[in-house]
C-alpha positions in Angstrom: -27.4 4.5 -27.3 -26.3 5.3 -23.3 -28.0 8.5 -22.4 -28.6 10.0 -18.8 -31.6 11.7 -17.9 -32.4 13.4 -14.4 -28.7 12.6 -13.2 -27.2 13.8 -9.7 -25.5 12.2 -7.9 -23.9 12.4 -3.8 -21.9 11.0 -2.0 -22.5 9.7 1.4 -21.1 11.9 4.4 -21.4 15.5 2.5 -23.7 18.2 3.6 -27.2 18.2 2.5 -26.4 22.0 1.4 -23.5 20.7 -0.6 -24.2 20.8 -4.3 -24.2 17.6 -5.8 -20.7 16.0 -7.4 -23.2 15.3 -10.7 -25.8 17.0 -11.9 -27.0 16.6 -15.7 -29.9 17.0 -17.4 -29.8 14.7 -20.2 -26.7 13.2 -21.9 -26.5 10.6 -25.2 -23.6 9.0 -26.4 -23.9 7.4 -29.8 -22.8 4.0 -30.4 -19.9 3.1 -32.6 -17.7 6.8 -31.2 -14.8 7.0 -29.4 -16.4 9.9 -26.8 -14.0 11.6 -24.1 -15.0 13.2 -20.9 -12.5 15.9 -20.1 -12.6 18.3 -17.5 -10.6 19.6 -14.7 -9.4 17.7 -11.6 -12.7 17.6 -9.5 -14.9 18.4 -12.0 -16.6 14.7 -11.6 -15.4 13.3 -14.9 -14.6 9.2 -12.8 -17.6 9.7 -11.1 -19.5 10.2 -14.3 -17.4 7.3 -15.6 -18.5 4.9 -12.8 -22.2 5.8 -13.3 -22.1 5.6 -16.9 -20.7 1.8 -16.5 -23.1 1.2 -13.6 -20.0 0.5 -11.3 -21.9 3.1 -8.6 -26.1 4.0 -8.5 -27.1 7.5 -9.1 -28.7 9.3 -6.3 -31.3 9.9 -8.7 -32.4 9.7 -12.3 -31.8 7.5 -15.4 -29.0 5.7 -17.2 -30.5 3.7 -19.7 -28.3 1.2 -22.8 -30.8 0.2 -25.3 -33.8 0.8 -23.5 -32.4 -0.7 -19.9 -31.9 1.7 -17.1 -28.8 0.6 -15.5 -29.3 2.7 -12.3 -32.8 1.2 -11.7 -31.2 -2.4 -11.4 -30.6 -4.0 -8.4 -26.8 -4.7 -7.8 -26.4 -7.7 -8.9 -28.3 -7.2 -11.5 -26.0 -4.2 -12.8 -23.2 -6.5 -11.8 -25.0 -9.2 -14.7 -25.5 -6.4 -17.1 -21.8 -4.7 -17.0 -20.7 -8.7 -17.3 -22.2 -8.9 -20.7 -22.6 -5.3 -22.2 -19.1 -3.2 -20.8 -15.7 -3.8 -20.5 -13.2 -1.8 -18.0 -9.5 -0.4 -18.6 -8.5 0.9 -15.6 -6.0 3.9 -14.7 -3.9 1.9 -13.1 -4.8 -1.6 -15.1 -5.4 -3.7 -12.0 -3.9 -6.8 -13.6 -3.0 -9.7 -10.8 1.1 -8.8 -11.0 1.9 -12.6 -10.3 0.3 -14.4 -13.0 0.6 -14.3 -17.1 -1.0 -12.3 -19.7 -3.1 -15.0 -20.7 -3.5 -16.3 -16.5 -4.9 -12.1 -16.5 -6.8 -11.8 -19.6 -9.0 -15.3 -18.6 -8.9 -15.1 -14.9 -13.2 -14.0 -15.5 -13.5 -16.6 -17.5 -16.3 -18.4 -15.2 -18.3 -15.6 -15.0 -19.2 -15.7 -19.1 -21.3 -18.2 -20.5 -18.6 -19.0 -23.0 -16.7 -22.4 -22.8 -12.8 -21.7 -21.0 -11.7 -22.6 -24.3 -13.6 -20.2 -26.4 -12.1 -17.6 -24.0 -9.0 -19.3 -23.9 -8.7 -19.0 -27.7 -10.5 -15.4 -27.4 -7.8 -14.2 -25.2 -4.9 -15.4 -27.3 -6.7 -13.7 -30.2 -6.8 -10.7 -28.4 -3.2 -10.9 -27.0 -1.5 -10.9 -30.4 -3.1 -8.2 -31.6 -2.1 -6.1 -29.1 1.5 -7.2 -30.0 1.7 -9.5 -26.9 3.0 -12.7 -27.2 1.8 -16.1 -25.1 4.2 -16.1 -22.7 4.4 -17.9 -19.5 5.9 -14.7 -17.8 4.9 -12.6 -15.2 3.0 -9.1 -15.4 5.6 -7.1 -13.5 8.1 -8.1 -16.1 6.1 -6.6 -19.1 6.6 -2.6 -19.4 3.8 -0.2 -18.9 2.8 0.3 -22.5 2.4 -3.9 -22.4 0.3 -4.2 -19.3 -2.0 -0.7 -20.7 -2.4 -3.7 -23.7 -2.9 -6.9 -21.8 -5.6 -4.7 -19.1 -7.4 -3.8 -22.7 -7.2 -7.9 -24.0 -8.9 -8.5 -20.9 -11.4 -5.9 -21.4 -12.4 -6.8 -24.8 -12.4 -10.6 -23.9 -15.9 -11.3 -23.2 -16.7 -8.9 -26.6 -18.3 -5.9 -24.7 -20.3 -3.2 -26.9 -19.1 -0.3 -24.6 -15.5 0.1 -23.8 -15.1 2.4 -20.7 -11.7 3.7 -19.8 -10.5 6.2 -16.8 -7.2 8.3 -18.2 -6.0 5.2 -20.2 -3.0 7.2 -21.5 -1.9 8.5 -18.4 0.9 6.5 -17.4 2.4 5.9 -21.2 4.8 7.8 -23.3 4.2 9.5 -26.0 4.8 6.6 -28.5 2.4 4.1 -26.8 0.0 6.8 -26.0 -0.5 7.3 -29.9 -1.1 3.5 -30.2 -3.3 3.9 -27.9 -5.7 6.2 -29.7 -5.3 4.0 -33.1 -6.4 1.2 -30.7 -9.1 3.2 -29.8 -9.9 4.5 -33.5 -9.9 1.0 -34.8 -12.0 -0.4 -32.4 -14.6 2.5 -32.8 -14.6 1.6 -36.2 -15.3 -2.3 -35.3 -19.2 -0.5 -34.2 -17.9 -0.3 -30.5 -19.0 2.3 -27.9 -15.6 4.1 -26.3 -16.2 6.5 -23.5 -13.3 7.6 -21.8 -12.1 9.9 -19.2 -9.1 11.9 -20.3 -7.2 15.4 -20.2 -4.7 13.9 -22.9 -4.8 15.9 -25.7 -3.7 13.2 -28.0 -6.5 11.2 -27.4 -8.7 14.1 -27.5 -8.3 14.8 -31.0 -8.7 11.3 -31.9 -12.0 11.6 -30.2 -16.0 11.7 -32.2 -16.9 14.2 -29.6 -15.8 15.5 -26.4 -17.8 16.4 -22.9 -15.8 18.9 -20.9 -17.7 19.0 -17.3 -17.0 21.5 -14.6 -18.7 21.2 -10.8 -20.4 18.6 -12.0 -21.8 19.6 -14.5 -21.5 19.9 -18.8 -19.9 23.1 -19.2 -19.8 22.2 -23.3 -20.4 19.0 -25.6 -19.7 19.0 -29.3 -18.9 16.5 -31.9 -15.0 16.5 -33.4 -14.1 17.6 -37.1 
């Protein structure tokens, strides 16, 4: 279970009398969903994100995984945890554009306690079921439904219990944005922990339940039908 409790959160260089870019009382996500944050531009849905996955520290209160609060942990520590529990899929993917798929999917590889042949054989695994063969070629060749594919092989490479991903469908067509959400569906129904940040409607519906935030704050969160 991740749940929040206490949460605000501001940024450096803001007014004291500003009101805060987060402020929730308490929040649970249940584990095995597929659980977006919607909201509109502003509203603080990244920034929720990026606390939820430890990337930034709360001005105050607690995120806790299983009984771990992530925002009490000292950086490197949170940089441990998020190595082991959560992986990443980034609007923009982030993949190194010079290298391969599989160059992109293992380029972490020393920072798991797996063998670089486990991952090796991990990220191959992962590759062709994303429809991506094992190609020597480079990542600005692949199209951008491909690289949204390759970025989520390299996510799921180390086997992560919480997938987090920020607008994941926003720079794919319609097609690959639909095999997107079955991704997502499937892998829900594998036991893993989805939480993504989204306005697409598509992957809205696919959702297990939906937080809408405004100013910061949850304006409404229910479970889907």
């Amino acid at each position: 279970m991740l749940e929040l409790s206490g949460l605000e959160h501001r940024f450096d260089g803001r007014s004291a009398n500003a009101p805060p870019a987060l402020a929730i009382a308490a929040l649970a996500i249940a584990p095995g969903r597929l659980t977006v944050i919607g909201g509109p531009s502003g509203s603080g849905k990244t920034t929720l994100l990026h606390v939820l996955s430890g990337l930034i520290r709360p001005s105050a209160g607690q995120v806790r995984w299983n009984g771990t609060d992530i925002a009490g942990l000292k950086e490197a520590d949170r940089d441990r945890w998020r190595r082991r529990n959560a992986g990443f899929v980034f609007q923009n993917f982030n993949l190194m554009e010079e290298m391969s798929p599989l160059g992109n999917v293992t380029l972490a590889a020393h920072f798991s306690a797996l063998t670089d042949r486990a991952v090796r054989h991990r990220a191959i695994v992962l590759l062709d079921r994303f429809g991506i063969a094992n190609e020597p070629r480079r990542i600005d060749l692949y199209s951008r439904g491909e690289q949204q594919r390759i970025a989520l092989a390299r996510a799921l490479v180390f086997d992560p219990p919480i997938l987090f991903a920020d607008e994941p469908t926003a720079s794919l067509d319609a097609g690959n944005a639909v095999r997107l959400c079955d991704t997502f569906r499937q892998l829900a129904g594998e036991g893993r922990t989805i939480v993504a940040v989204s306005h697409d409607p598509l992957l809205i519906a696919a959702a297990d339940a939906v937080i809408a935030l405004d100013h910061g704050r949850i304006a409404s969160g229910e479970d889907q039908p």
